[in-house]
N, C-alpha and C positions, 0 to 999 in steps of 0.2 A: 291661701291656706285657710280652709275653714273647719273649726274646731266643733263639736259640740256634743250633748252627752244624752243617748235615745236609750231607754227602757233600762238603763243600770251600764250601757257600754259607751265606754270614749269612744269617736269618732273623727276620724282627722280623714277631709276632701282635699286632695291636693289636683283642682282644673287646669287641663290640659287642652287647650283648643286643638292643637293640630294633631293631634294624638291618634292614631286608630287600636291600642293597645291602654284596656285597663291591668292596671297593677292590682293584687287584693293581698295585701296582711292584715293578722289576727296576731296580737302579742295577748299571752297570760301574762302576769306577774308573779305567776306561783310557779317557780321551778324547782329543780330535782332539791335545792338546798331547802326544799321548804313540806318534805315528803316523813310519814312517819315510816313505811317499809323503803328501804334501798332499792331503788332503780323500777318505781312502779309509774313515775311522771314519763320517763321514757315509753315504758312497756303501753303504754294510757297512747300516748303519740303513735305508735305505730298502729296501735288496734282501730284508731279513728277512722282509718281508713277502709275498715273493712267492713263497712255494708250502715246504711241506715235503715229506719222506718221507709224512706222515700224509693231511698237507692240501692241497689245491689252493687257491691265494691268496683265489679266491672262496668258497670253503668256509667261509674266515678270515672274512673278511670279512664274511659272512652271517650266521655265528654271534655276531660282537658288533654286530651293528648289531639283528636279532634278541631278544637276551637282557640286553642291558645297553648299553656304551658303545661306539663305535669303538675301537680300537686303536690304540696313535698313541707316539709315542716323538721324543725330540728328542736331540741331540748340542750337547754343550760344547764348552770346555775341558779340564775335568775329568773328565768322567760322559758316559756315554749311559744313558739314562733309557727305561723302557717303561712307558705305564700306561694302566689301564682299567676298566670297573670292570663287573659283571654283577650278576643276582640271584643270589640266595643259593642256590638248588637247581642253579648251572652251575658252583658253583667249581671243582670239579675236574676238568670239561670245559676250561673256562677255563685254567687252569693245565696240563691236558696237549697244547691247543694251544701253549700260551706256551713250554715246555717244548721241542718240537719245533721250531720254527721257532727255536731259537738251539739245539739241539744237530745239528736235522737238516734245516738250509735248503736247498732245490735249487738261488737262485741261477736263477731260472728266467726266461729274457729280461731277462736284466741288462744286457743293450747297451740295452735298449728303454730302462730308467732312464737310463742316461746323458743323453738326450734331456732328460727331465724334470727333470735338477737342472742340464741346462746352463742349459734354460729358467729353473731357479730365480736359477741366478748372473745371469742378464740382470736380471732384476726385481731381485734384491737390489741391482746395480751402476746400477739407473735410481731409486732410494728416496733422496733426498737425506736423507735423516733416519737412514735408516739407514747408510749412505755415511757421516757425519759420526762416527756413532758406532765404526765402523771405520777411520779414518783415524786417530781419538784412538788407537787402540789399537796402531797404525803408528807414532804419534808417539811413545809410550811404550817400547813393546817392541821397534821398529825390527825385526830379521831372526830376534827371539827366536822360537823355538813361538809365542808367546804372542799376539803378532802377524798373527800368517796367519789365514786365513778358513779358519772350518772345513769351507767349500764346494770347497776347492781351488784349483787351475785350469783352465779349458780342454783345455790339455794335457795334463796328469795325468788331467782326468775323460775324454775320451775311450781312454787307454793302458790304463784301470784291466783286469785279467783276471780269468777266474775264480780261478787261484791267488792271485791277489792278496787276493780275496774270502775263502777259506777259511784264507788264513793268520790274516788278520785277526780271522776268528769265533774264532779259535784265544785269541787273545792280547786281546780285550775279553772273552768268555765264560772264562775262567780262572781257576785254582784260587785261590779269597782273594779273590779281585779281585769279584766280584757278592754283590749285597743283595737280599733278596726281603722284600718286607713285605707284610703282607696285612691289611685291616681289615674287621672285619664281624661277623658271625653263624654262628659255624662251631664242632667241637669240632676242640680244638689236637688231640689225640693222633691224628684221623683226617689231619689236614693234615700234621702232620709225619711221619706214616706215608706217606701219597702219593709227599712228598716224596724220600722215603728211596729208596720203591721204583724211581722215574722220573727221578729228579736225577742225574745225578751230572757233575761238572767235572773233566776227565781231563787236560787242556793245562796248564804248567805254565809261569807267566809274568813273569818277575818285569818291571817297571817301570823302567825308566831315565829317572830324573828329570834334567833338562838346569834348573839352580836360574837363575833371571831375576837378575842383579845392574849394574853397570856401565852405570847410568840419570844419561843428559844428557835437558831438557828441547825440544823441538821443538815447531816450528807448519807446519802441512798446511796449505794451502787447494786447494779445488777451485772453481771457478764454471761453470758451463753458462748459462745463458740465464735463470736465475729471478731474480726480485728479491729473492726471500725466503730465507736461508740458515740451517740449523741448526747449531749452534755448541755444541761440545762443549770442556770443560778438565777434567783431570785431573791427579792427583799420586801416583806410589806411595808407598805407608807398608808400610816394611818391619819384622817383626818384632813382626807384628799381632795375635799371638792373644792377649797378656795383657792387651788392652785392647782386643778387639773387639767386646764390649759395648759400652764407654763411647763407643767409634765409629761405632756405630748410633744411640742414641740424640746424639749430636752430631748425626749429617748427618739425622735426623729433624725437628729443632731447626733446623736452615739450610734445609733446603730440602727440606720433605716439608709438603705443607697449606698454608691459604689463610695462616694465623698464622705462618709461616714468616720466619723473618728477610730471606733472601733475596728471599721473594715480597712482604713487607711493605715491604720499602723499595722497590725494583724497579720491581713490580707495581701495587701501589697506590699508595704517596705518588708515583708517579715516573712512572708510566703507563707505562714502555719497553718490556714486552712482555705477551703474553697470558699465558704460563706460564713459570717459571722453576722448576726442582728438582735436587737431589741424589740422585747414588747412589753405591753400593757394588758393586766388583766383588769378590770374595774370593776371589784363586787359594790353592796351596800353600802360595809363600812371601812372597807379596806380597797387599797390597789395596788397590783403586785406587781412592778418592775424588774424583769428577767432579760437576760442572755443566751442565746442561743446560740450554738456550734456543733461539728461535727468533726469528729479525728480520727487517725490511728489510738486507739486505746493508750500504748504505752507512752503516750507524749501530751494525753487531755490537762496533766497537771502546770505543762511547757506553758500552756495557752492561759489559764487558768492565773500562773504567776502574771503574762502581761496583759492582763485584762486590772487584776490586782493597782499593778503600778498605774495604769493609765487612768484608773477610778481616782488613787488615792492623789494624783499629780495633778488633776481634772480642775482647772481654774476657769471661772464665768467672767469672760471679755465683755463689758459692754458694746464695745464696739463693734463687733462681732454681730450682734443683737437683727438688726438690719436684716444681713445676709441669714440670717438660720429662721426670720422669719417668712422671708421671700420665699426661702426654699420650701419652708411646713406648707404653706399659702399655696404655692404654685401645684404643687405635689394632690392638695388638696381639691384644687379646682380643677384639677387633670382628673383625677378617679371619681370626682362627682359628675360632671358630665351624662357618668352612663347611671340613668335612673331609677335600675335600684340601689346601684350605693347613697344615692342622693337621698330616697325614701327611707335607707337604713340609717342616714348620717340624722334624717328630720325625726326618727323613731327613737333613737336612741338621745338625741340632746332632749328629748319631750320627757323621756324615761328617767332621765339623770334631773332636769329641771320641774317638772310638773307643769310644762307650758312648751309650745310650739315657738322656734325661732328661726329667722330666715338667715339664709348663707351669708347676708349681708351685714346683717347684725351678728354673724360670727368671725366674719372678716374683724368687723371694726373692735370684737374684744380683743384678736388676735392683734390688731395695731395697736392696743393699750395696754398692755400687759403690764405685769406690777413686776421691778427687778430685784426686788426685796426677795419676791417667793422664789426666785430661780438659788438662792443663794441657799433659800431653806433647805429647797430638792435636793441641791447639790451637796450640802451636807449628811443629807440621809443616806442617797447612793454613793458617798466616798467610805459609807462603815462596811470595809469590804468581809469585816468578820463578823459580821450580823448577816451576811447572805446564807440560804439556804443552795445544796446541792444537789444534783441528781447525774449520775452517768449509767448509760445503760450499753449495753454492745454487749 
């Protein structure tokens, strides 16, 4: 893995001999939580795609559907993300389209998009599953950034301008702020030579972080007409990074797989639902450990009570220790495998650490783990009355 840093952009090579497929991501740093209008980092994502100085959108478009993969990019919190991936004799085809279209986008029938993500927010606001999981985060974050949907609103997505548009390239495409990784079959000297020639980040942007503190617990409910509700709880856990290890493998341990604490008692001995799991969300300065399920509406509280008991009765066996890391490890080495989770696993430890780390040296944190911090977690996820809630059906 070769790091380095050409005309203001990180740059991480990851060589692949036998490869005939390069990979290409592009991470901002600057996502939706870092926007002054609601939902224009989005709106900025989509319109990218729609024609350069070079290219006409369809041209775009031709050429990855063509030679390798679509072209396709998603918006956070955190990041907006671009990625795709071609044969090996287009990368710097590939890359002098990618290149254009975020230093020289035309922004070409951008009303027209507006249409398309109003459409998006109707679907997303008629998805009860996903509606639950954004209410949780209402619950939590209340009127924080953190809170809002990265879609906007209404109002703001129809107001959105063209200046609005190029301010924005300005301040997600900016100097420090973008990552470019590349995996495959290439020689570095010719890529980072390209790079040199065609790159460069001239807007100068610094971040105004607005820090999430001043957390009371809340319950949302929403009901329409279903019988059936998804039901989301979560907890922040602040001051997460010395023990985010030990808090993956935790919520891997509660509620990831059939052997799962939560899906064993739940699920099996208890029959209550079909699926029951945990996740991890991991902003800046907080990370928010949730539960997810799915019910009949008139029984979500049924579930709710043994999820309670099984939080608050929740003792950390060392002996145990062994088996739940085997299991995180094994789990791990299964879904890295396929290359880009690999590439996402290498993007996101570099995002969290400010340095490149290999799987091996993440093994071996994973075999030394501190069992002091497990005790810590474990005492934060037993405050079952500090959870936020969300039910929607």
């Amino acid at each position: 893995m070769d790091l380095e840093k050409i005309n203001n952009l990180e740059v991480i090579l990851d060589y692949r001999e036998n490869s005939r497929i390069c990979y290409i991501i592009l991470v901002s740093k600057v996502g939706s939580r870092y926007e002054k209008k609601s939902g224009i980092t989005h709106f900025l994502e989509h319109n990218i795609f729609r024609g350069s100085k070079k290219y006409r959108y369809y041209e775009i478009n031709e050429f990855f559907e063509v030679y390798g993969n679509s072209i396709d990019a998603i918006t956070n919190e955190e990041n907006v993300v671009i990625f795709t991936s071609v044969i090996n004799e287009k990368i710097f085809s590939a890359l002098d389209i990618l290149f254009d279209i975020i230093k020289n986008p035309t922004f070409e029938n951008y009303e027209t998009e507006k249409n398309v993500i109003l459409q998006e927010y109707n679907e997303f606001f008629d998805d009860s599953e996903e509606l639950s999981y954004y209410y949780l985060n209402k619950a939590i974050f209340k009127n924080h950034p953190l809170g809002r949907s990265i879609l906007g609103i209404p109002k703001t997505i129809k107001n959105f301008t063209l200046e609005d548009l190029e301010e924005r390239k300005k301040e997600v495409f900016s100097k420090d702020n973008v990552i470019l990784m590349i995996s495959g079959n290439f020689q570095k000297d010719k890529i980072f030579n390209f790079i040199e020639k065609n790159f460069f980040l001239e807007y100068n942007h610094e971040i105004k972080f607005n820090p999430f503190k001043n957390y009371k617990p809340s319950m949302k409910k929403k009901f329409k007409f279903n019988n059936h509700c998804y039901v989301n709880l979560g907890i922040p856990i602040f001051d997460y990074k010395n023990f985010r290890l030990e808090l993956l493998v935790i919520s891997n341990y509660l509620g990831d797989g059939s052997d799962s604490l939560l899906f064993d008692i739940i699920r099996e001995r208890k029959g209550l639902v079909y699926d029951i799991h945990t996740f991890l969300d991991f902003y800046k300065e907080v990370c928010v450990f949730g539960i997810n399920y799915s019910i009949d509406c008139k029984e979500f509280e049924k579930v709710l009570n043994e999820i309670e008991k099984i939080l608050k009765n929740f003792e950390w066996t060392p002996k145990n220790l062994e088996k739940i890391k085997q299991k995180f490890k094994s789990q791990l080495l299964v879904e890295l495998e396929y290359r880009p989770s690999y590439l996402n696993f290498v993007l996101s430890e570099y995002l969290f650490r400010g340095k490149t780390i290999t799987l091996g040296e993440f093994i071996n944190e994973l075999e030394n783990l501190n069992e002091e911090n497990f005790e810590k977690i474990i005492n934060i996820i037993r405050n079952f009355e500090n959870y936020s809630i969300s039910v929607v059906g």
